[in-house]
N, C-alpha and C positions, 0 to 999 in steps of 0.2 A: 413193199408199200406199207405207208404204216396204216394202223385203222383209226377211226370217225373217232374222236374222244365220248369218254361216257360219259354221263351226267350219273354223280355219286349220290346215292341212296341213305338214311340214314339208321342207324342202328335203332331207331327211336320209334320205327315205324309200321313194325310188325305190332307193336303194343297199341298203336293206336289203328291198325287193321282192326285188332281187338275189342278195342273202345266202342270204335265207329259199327262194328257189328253188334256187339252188347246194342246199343242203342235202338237197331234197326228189329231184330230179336225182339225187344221190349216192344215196338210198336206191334211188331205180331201179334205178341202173344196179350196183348190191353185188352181187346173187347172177350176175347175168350175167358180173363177173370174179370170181367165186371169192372174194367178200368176205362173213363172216358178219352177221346182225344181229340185235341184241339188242335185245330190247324191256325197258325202262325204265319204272317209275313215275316223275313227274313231279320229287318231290323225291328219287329214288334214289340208287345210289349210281354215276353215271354218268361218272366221273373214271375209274372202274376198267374199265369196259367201254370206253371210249376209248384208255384202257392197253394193252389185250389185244387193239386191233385191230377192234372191230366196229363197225359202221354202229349206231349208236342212235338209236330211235326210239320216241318218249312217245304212247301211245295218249290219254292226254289231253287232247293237243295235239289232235289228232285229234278227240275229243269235242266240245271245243272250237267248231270249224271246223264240226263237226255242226250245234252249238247257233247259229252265226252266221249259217250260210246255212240256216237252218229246216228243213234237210231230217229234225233228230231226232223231230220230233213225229210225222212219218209210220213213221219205224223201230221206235221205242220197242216198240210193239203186237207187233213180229215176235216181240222179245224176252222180251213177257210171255206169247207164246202157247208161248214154249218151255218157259217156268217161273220165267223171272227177275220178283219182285212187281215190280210196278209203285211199290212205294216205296220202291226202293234206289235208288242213284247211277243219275240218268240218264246221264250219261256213259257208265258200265256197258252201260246198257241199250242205247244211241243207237250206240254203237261194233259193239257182241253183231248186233243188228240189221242195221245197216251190213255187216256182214261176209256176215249170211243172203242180205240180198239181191242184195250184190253192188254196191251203191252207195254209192260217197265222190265229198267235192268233191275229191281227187287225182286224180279222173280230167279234169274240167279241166284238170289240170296236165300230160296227157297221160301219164298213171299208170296202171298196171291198177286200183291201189286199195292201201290198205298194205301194205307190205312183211310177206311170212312171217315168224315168227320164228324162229330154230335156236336161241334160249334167251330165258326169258321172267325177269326180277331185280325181284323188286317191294322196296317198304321200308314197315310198317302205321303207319311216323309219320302218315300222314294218315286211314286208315281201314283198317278190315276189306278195305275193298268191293273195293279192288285185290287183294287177292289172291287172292278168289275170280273176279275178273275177268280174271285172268291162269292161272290154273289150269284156266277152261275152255278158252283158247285151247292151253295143254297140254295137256290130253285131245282137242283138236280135231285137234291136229298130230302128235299121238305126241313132242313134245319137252319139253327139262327145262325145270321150272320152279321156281325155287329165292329165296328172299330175307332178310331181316331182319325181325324179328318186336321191333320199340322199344313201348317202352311210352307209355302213353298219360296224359295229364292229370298231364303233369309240372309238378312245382312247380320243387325247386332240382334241377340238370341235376346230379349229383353224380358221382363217380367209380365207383360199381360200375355206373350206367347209359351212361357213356361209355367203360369197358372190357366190357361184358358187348356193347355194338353193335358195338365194333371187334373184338370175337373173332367175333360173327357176318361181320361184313364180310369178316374176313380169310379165313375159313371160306367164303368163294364163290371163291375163287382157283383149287382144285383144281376142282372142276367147270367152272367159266368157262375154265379152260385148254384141259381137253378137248375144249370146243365148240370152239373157238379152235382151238386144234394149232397153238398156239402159249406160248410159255413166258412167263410173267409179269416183267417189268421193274421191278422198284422205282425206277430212276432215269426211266424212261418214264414212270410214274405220279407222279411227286413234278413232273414237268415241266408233264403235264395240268393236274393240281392249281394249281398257278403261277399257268396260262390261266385256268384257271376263276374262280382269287380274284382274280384281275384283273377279269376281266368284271364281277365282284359289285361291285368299288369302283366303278368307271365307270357302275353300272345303279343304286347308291344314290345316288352325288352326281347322274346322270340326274334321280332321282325329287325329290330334295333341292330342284332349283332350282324345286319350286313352292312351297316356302317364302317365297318372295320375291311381296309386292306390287306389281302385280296377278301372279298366277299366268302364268307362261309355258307349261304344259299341265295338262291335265288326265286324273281318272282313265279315261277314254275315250277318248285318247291313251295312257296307260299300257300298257292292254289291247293296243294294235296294236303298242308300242312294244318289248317284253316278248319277244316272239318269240323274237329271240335268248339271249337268259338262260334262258329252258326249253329249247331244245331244240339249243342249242349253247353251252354251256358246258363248258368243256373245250375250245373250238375256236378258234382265233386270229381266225376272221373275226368272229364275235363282239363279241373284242376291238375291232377294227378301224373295226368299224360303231357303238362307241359312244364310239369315239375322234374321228367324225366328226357324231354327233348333240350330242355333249356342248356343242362348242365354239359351235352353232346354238342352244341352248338358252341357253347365256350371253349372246351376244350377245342376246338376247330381254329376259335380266332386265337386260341393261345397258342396253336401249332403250325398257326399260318398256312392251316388246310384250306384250299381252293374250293367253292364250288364250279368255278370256270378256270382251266389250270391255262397261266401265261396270260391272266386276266390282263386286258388292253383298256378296253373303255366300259362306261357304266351307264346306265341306261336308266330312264323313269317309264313306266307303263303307266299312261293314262286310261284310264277307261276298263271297259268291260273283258272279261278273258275271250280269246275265240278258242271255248270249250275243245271241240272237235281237232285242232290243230294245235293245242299246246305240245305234244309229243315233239312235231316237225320242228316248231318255232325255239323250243328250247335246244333240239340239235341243231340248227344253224346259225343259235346266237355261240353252241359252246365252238363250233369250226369256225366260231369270227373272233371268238377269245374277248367275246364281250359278255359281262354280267347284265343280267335286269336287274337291279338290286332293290330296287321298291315301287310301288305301286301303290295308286287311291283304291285300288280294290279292295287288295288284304289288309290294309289299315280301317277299312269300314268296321271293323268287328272290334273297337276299341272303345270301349265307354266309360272313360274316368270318372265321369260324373255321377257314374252310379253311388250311392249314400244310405246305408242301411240305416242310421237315422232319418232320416225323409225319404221314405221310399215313393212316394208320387210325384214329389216335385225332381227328384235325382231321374226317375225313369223319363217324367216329359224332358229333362234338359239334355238326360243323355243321348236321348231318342230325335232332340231337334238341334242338335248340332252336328251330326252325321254331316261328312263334304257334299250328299246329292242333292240337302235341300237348300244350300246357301246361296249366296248371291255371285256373280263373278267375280264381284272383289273380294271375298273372301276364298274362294276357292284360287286363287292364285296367288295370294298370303299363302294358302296352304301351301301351295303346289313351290311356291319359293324357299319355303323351310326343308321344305325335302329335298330340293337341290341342292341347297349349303348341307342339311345334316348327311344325307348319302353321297356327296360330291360327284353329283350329276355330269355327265358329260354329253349329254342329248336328251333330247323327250320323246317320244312316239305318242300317240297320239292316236285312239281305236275309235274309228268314225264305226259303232254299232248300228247298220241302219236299220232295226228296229225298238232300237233305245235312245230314241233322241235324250231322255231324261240324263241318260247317266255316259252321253257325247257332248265330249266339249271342245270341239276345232271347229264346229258350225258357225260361229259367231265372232272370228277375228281372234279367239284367244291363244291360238299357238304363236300369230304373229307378236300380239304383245308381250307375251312372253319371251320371247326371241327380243325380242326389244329391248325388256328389260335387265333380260339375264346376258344376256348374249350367245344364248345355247344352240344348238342347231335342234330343228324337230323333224320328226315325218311325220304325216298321217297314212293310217293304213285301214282301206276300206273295206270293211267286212260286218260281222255279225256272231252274236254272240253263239247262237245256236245254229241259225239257219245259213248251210255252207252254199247255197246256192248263190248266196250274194259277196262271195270272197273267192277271191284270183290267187290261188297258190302260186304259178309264176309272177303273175305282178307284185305279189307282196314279197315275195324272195327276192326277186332283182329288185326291188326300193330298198327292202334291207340290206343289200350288199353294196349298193350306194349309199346309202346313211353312214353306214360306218366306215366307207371309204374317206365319205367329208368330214369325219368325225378325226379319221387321223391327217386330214390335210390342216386341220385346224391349228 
């Protein structure tokens, strides 16, 4: 009987174990030498907080981490017995909880648990949810909490909403100083900036090489792969770790290494990861010899726009063209380029139900896409953190139907 194919590891990733430690290490050890830290939403604006000197750290990232080692579905309940519903951003919920009880996987890491904040910078290009998620941990701590209020269901990115963001951006200086007690740098910040749109090229051409037949990774490798681009950018080792992935990933498509061996069909993930189940879902896409090859997830962490000559107008443009806050017609421009450039053969579709922000099958758009493209889709209902609201049978047997239509096609 043969066995379950595996899903292949990269030589590149014990250094970025490494990385990703160094990082977590450095938040420990900040307030013990007198170093501030700034809590960050995910797509924020975190070139400037690295500017100013503070340790940053992305509660989402965190969420995250929640969602993977299953500990949120236990937390969640803390959070809604406080008053948080039960159908806002689990992340919210899984983090709020986390905090009540006094349990994170950081402490694995030999961690008390996330670092305090001394100032909390959110940005609502991706939802509401962060800033009231960041506003109680201000009320919690007695410290400021301050951010950028972008607008949302943008069409064309125009010029009064990429000066109306940079005057809010610019407008966090004098308070972030203060935390700081330290004076702001324009040529420090235009430097960060540099690191940052460097990491972005190096994490797109990263994603880019599963463009190539067969796929040399997938969006299940994405996820692990990712790390660095959330939660260190702005930082050179970053840079460094994907100056050292990149070149492993080439030689892959130069030697027609598989990330799914007898690769069949190729796949888009829309939507948000289901943290807790990516293990499962990546083993039974590799027994259906179908690739994910790309996703609006891991592409989130791409900011071309960044411009160390204009660092406030580069931050608000790059920061308000992200796909979560566009309009539908452009998020399905997007979502068409990725089919032709990964040569799509289906879309999935993650109905988050406590993310409506970053779910997009509510509103008729798998149909019109289908339409458009001619692709076949699934939706598959679940959640990013919270597994109480996902059917491991139901989503296994819809996925072994998808890509049964996929090869009737």
């Amino acid at each position: 009987m043969s066995s379950a194919p595996q899903r292949k590891d990269f030589e590149a990733t014990g250094k970025m174990k490494e990385v990703m430690g160094n990082y977590f290490a450095e938040l420990d050890r900040g307030p013990k030498e007198g170093k501030k830290t700034a809590w960050c939403t995910s797509v924020g604006p975190a070139e400037l907080l690295r500017a100013l000197g503070f340790n940053v750290y992305f509660p989402e990232n965190h969420g995250a981490m929640l969602g993977a080692t299953r500990m949120a579905t236990d937390l969640i309940p803390l959070a809604n017995a406080r008053g948080f519903s039960p159908d806002i951003c689990s992340y919210l919920t899984s983090d709020i909880g986390s905090h009540l009880k006094g349990a994170s996987p950081l402490q694995k890491m030999k961690m008390s648990g996330p670092p305090k904040a001394d100032v909390l910078v959110f940005n609502t290009n991706q939802c509401r949810d962060v800033k009231d998620w960041f506003q109680w941990y201000g009320r919690e701590w007695d410290v400021p909490c301050v951010g950028i209020h972008t607008p949302r269901s943008i069409g064309d990115v125009d010029d009064s909403i990429i000066d109306d963001v940079a005057r809010q951006t610019e407008a966090l200086v004098g308070p972030l100083e203060e935390v700081a007690g330290e004076k702001f740098d324009i040529d420090k910040l235009r430097e960060v900036i540099d690191i940052s749109r460097q990491c972005t090229v190096l994490w797109k051409t990263i994603l880019e090489t599963a463009a190539a037949r067969p796929s040399p990774l997938t969006f299940f490798d994405g996820t692990v792969q990712m790390g660095p681009a959330v939660v260190l950018r702005g930082h050179q080792s970053a840079v460094d770790y994907y100056n050292v992935l990149l070149p492993e990933l080439q030689e892959r498509v130069a030697g027609r290494v598989a990330a799914v061996e007898d690769e069949r069909f190729r796949i888009y993930w829309e939507g948000m990861p289901i943290w807790g189940k990516l293990s499962s879902l990546s083993a039974q896409f590799l027994e259906l010899k179908t690739c994910v090859v790309a996703s609006t997830y891991c592409n989130s962490w791409i900011f071309e726009a960044l411009d160390p000559s204009d660092p406030f107008e580069s931050m608000a443009r790059a920061y308000s063209t992200i796909f979560i806050c566009r309009s539908d017609d452009r998020k399905e421009q997007y979502i068409e380029q990725m089919v032709d450039k990964y040569q799509v053969d289906g879309i999935l579709y993650h109905d988050a139900k406590t993310c409506p922000n970053n779910s997009n099958s509510r509103y008729e758009m798998p149909q019109r896409m289908q339409k458009k493209l001619g692709k076949p889709y699934l939706v598959v209902n679940g959640d990013l953190n919270d597994l109480r609201l996902y059917s491991e049978e139901q989503t296994r047997t819809n996925i072994e139907a998808f890509v049964e239509q996929l090869s009737e096609e």
